[in-house]
PASEBA-1860 file (N, C-alpha, C; in nm, 3 decimals):
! residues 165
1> XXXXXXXX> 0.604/2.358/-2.476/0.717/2.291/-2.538/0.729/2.154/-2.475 ~ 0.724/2.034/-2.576/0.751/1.878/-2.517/0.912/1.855/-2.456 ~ 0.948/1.802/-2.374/1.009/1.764/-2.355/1.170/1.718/-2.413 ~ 1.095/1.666/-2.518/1.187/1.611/-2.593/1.237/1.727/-2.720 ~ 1.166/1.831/-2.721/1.183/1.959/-2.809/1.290/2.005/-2.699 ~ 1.239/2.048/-2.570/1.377/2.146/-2.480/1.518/2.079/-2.482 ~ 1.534/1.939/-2.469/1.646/1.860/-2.528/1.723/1.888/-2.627 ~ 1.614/1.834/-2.719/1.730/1.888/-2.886/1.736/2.028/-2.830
9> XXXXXXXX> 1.699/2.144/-2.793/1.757/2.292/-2.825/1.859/2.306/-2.674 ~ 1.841/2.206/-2.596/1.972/2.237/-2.532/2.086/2.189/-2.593 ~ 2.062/2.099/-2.673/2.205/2.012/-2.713/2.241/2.069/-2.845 ~ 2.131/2.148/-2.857/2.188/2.205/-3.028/2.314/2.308/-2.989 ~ 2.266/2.393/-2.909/2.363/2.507/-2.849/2.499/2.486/-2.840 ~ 2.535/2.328/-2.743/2.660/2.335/-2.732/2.739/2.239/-2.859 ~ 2.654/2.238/-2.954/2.678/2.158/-3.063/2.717/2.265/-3.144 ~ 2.650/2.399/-3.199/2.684/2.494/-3.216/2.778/2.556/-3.200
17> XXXXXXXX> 2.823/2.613/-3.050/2.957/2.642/-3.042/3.076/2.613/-3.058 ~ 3.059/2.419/-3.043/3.202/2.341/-3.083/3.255/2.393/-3.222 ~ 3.078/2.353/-3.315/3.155/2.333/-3.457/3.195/2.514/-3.521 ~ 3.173/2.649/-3.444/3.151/2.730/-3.440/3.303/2.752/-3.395 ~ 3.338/2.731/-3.265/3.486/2.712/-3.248/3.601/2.654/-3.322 ~ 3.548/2.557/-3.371/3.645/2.516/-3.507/3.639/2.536/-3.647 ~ 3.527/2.659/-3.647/3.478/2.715/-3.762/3.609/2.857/-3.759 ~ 3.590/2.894/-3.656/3.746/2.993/-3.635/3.829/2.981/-3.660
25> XXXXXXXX> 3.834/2.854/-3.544/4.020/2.820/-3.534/4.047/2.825/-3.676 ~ 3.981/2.740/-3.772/4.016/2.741/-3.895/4.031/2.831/-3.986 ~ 3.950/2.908/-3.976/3.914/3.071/-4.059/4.066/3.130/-3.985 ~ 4.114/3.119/-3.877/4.231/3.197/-3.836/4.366/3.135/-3.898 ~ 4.350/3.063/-3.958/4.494/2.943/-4.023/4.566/2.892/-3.887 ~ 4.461/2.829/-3.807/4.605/2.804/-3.675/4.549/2.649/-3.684 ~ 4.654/2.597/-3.680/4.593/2.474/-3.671/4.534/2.391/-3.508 ~ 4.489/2.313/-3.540/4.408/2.257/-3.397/4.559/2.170/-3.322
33> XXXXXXXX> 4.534/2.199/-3.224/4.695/2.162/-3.137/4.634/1.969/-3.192 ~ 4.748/1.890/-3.199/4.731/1.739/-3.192/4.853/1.666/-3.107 ~ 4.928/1.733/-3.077/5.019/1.686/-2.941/5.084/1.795/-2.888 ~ 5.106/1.713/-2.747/5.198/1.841/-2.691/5.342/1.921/-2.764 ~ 5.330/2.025/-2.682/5.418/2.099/-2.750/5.538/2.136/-2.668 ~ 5.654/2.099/-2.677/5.777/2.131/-2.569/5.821/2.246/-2.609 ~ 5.763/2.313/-2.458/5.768/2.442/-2.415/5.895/2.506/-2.322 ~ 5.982/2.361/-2.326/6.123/2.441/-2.254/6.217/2.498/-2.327
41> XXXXXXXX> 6.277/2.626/-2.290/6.373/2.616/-2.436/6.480/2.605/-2.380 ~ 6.526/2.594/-2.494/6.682/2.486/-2.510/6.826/2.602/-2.444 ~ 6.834/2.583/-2.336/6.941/2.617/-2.234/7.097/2.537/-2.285 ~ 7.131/2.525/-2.404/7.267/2.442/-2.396/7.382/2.564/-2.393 ~ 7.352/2.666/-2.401/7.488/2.777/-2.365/7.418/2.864/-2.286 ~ 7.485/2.945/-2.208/7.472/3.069/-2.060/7.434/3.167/-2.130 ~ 7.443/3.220/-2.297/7.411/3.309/-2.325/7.274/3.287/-2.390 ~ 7.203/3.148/-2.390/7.087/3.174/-2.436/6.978/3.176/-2.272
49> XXXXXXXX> 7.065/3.152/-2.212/6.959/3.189/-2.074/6.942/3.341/-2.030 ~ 7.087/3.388/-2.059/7.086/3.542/-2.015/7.015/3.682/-2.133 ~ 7.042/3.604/-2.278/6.937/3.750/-2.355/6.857/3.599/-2.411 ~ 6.716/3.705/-2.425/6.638/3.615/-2.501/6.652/3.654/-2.637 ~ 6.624/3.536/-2.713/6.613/3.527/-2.848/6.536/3.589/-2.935 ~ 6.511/3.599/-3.104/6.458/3.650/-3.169/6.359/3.559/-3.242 ~ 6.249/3.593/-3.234/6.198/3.485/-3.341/6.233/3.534/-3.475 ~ 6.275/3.453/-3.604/6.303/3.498/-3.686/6.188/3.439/-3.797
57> XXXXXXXX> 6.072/3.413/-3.738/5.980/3.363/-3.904/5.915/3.499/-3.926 ~ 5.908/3.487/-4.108/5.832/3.590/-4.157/5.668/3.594/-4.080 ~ 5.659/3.737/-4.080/5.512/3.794/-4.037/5.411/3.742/-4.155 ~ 5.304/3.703/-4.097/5.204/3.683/-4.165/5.102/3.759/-4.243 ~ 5.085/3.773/-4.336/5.016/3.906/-4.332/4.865/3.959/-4.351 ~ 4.788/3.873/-4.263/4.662/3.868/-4.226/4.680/3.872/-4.043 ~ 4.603/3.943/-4.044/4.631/3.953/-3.876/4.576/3.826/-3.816 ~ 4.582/3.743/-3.722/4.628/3.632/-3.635/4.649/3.616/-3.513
65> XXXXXXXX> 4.528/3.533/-3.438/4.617/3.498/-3.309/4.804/3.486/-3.286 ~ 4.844/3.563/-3.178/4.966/3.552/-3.178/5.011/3.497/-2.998 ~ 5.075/3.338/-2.975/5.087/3.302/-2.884/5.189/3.410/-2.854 ~ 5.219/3.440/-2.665/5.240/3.519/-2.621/5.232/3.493/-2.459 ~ 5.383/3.486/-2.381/5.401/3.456/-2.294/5.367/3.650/-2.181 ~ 5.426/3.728/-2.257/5.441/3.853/-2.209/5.394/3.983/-2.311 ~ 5.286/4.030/-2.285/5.253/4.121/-2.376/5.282/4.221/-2.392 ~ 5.298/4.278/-2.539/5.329/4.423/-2.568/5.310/4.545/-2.469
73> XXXXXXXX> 5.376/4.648/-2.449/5.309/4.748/-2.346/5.359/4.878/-2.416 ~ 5.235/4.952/-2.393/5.244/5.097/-2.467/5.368/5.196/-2.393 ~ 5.476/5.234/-2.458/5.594/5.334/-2.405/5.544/5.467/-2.412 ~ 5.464/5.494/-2.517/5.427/5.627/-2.578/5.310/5.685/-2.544 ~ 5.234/5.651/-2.390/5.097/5.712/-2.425/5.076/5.892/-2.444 ~ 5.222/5.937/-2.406/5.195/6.106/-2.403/5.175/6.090/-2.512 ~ 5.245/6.040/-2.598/5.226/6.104/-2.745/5.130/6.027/-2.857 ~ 5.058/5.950/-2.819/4.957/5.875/-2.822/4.806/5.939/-2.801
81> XXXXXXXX> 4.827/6.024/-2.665/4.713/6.136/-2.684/4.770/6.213/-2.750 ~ 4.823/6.305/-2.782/4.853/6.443/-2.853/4.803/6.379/-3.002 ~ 4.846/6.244/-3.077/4.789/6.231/-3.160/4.714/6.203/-3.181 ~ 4.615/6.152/-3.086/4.423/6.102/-3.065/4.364/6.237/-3.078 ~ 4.424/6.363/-2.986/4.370/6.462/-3.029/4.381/6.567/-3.133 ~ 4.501/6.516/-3.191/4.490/6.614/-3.336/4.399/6.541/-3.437 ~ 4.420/6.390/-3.478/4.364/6.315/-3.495/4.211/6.328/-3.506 ~ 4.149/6.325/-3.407/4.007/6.320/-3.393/3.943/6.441/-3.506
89> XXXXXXXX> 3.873/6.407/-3.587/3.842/6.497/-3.688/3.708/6.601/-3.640 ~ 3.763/6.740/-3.640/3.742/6.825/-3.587/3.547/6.891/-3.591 ~ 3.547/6.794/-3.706/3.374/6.838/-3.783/3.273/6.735/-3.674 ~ 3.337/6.603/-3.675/3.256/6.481/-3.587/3.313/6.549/-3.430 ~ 3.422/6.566/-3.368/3.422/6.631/-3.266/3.350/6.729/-3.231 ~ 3.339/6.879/-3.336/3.197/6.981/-3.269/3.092/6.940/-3.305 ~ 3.059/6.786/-3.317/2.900/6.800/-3.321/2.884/6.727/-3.214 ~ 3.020/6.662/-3.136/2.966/6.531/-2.982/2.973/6.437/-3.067
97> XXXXXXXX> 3.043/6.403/-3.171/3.010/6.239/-3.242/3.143/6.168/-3.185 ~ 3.114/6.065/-3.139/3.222/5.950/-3.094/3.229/5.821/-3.163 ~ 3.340/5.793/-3.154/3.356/5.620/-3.174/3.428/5.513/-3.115 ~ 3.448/5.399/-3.140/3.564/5.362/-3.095/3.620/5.226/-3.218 ~ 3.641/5.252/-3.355/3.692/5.141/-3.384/3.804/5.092/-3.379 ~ 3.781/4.938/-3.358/3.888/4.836/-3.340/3.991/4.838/-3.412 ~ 4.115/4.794/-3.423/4.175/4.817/-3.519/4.299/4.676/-3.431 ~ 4.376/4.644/-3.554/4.428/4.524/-3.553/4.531/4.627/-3.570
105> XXXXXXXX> 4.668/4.558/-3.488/4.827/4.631/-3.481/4.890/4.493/-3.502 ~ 4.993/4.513/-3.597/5.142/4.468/-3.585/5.236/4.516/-3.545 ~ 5.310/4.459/-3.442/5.420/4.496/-3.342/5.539/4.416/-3.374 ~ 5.591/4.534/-3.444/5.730/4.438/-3.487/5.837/4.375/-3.366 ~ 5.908/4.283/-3.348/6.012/4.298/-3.239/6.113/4.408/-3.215 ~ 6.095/4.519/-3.279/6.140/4.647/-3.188/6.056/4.726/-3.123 ~ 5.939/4.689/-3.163/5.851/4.756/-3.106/5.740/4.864/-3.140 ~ 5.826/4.858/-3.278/5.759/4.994/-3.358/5.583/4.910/-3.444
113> XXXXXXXX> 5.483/4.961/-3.450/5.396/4.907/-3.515/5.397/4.899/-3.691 ~ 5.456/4.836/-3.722/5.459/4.847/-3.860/5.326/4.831/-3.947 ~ 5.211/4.755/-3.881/5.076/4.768/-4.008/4.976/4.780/-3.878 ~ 4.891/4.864/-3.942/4.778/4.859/-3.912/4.619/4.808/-3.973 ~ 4.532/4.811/-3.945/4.416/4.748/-4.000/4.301/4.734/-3.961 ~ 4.167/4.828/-4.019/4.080/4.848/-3.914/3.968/4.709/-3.917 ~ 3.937/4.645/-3.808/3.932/4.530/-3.749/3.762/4.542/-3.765 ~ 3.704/4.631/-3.691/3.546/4.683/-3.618/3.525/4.823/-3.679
121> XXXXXXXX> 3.459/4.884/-3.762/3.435/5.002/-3.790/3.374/5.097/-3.690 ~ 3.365/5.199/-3.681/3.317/5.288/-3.579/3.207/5.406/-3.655 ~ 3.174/5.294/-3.748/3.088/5.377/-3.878/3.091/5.457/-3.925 ~ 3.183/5.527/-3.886/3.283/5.682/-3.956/3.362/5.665/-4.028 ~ 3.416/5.691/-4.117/3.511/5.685/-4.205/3.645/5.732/-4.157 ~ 3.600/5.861/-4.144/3.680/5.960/-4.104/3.758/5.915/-3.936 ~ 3.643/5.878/-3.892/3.722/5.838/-3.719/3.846/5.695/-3.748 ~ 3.753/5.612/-3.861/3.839/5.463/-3.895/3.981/5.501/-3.875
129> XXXXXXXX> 4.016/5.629/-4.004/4.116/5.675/-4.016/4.205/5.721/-3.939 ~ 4.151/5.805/-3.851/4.244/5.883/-3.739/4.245/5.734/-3.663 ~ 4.179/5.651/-3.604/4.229/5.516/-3.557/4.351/5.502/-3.561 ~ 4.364/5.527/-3.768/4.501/5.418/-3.831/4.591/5.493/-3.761 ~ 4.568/5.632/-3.778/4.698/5.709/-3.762/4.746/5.723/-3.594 ~ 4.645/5.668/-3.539/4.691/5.702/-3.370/4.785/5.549/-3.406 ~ 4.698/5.455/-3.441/4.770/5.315/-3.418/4.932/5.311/-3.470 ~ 4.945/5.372/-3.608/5.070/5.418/-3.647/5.187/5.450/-3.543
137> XXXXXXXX> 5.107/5.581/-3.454/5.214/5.644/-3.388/5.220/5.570/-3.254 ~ 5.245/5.447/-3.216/5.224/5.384/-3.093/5.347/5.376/-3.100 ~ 5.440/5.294/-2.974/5.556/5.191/-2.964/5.515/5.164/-2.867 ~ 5.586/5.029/-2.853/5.604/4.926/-2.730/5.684/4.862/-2.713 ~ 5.682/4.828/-2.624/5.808/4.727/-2.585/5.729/4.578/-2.640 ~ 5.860/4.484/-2.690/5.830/4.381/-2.770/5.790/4.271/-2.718 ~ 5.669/4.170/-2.760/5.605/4.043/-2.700/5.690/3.991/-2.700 ~ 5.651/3.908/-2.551/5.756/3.758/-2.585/5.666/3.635/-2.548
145> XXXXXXXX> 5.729/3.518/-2.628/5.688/3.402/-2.626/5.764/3.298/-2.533 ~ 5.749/3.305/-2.410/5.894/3.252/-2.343/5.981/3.306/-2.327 ~ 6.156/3.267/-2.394/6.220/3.381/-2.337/6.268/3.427/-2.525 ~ 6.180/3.436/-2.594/6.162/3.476/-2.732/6.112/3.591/-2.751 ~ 6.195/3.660/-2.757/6.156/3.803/-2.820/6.054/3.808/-2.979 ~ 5.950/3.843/-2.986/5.839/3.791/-3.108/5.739/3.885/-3.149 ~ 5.697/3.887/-3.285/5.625/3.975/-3.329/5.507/3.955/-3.312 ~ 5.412/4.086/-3.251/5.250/4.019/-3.254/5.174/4.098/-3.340
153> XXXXXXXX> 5.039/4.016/-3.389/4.947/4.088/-3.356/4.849/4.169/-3.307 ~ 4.794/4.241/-3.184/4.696/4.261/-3.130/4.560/4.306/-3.200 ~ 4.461/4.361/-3.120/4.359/4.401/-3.144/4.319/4.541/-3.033 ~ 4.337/4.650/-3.078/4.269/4.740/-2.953/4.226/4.859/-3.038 ~ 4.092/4.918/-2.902/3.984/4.988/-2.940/4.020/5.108/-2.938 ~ 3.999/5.207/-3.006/4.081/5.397/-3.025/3.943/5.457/-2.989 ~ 3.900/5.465/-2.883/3.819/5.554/-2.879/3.824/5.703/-2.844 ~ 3.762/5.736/-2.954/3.691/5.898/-2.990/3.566/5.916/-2.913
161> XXXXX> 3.622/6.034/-2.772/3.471/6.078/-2.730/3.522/6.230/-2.695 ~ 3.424/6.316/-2.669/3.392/6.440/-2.649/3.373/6.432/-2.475 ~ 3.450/6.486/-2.401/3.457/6.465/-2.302/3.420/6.639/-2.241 ~ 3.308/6.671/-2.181/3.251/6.787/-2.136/3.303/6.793/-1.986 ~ 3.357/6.869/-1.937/3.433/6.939/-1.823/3.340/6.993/-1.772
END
């Protein structure tokens, strides 16, 4: 390889990822930041320092990066397994078949997950599903954006395995 060939393919790479990175950002509808953004919030009464606020814009309804000072946290994992294991479909379980697909959650600001959406398949159909339904039965306590109580999106993996004792 000349010289001047290892060049162009180093510079292609990080040429690649830029326009690859803003091939996202865009595909995600967020726009590219173009000035700062004032991030203090507005303290003019004692009661907006002491409860935090609500965000009140409508949910989007394509799942989405969601800025996020403090993240969601699972309240429910007892019952989170009990439904992973009823869940797990009983035919792919006695044969040892596992998965783990991804699945996209909406977390309303109470906490309850109102949509789900499978993100990564786990090439099962059947496992996709029990996914939805574990993701269904989650709660959490609600993201915040600052001292903004706010709805997110996430992304997390449900994995299905056969665990031998």
């Amino acid at each position: 390889m000349t010289a001047s060939a290892r060049t162009v393919s180093i510079l292609f790479i990080p040429a690649v990822l830029v326009v690859g990175a803003l091939v996202f950002v865009g595909a995600c509808g967020m726009p590219l930041p173009t000035e700062p953004v004032n991030e203090v919030p507005d303290q003019s009464t004692d009661a907006a320092v002491d409860a935090p606020s609500v965000s009140a814009e409508p949910r989007a309804l394509d799942p989405h990066f969601t800025p996020m000072t403090v993240r969601p946290a699972l309240t429910n994992a007892g019952v989170v397994r009990d439904v992973l294991l009823a869940e797990y479909p009983a035919l792919l379980r006695d044969a040892g078949i596992g998965g783990a697909p991804v699945v996209w959650i909406h977390i309303a600001i109470t906490g309850e997950v109102d949509d789900a959406r499978v993100f990564e398949s786990s090439g099962f159909e059947a496992l996709d599903r029990a996914a939805l339904n574990v993701a269904r039965a989650m709660k959490f306590t609600p993201a915040m954006n600052g001292d903004v109580v706010t709805d997110a999106w996430v992304q997390i993996p449900i994995r299905f395995a056969v665990v031998n004792d």
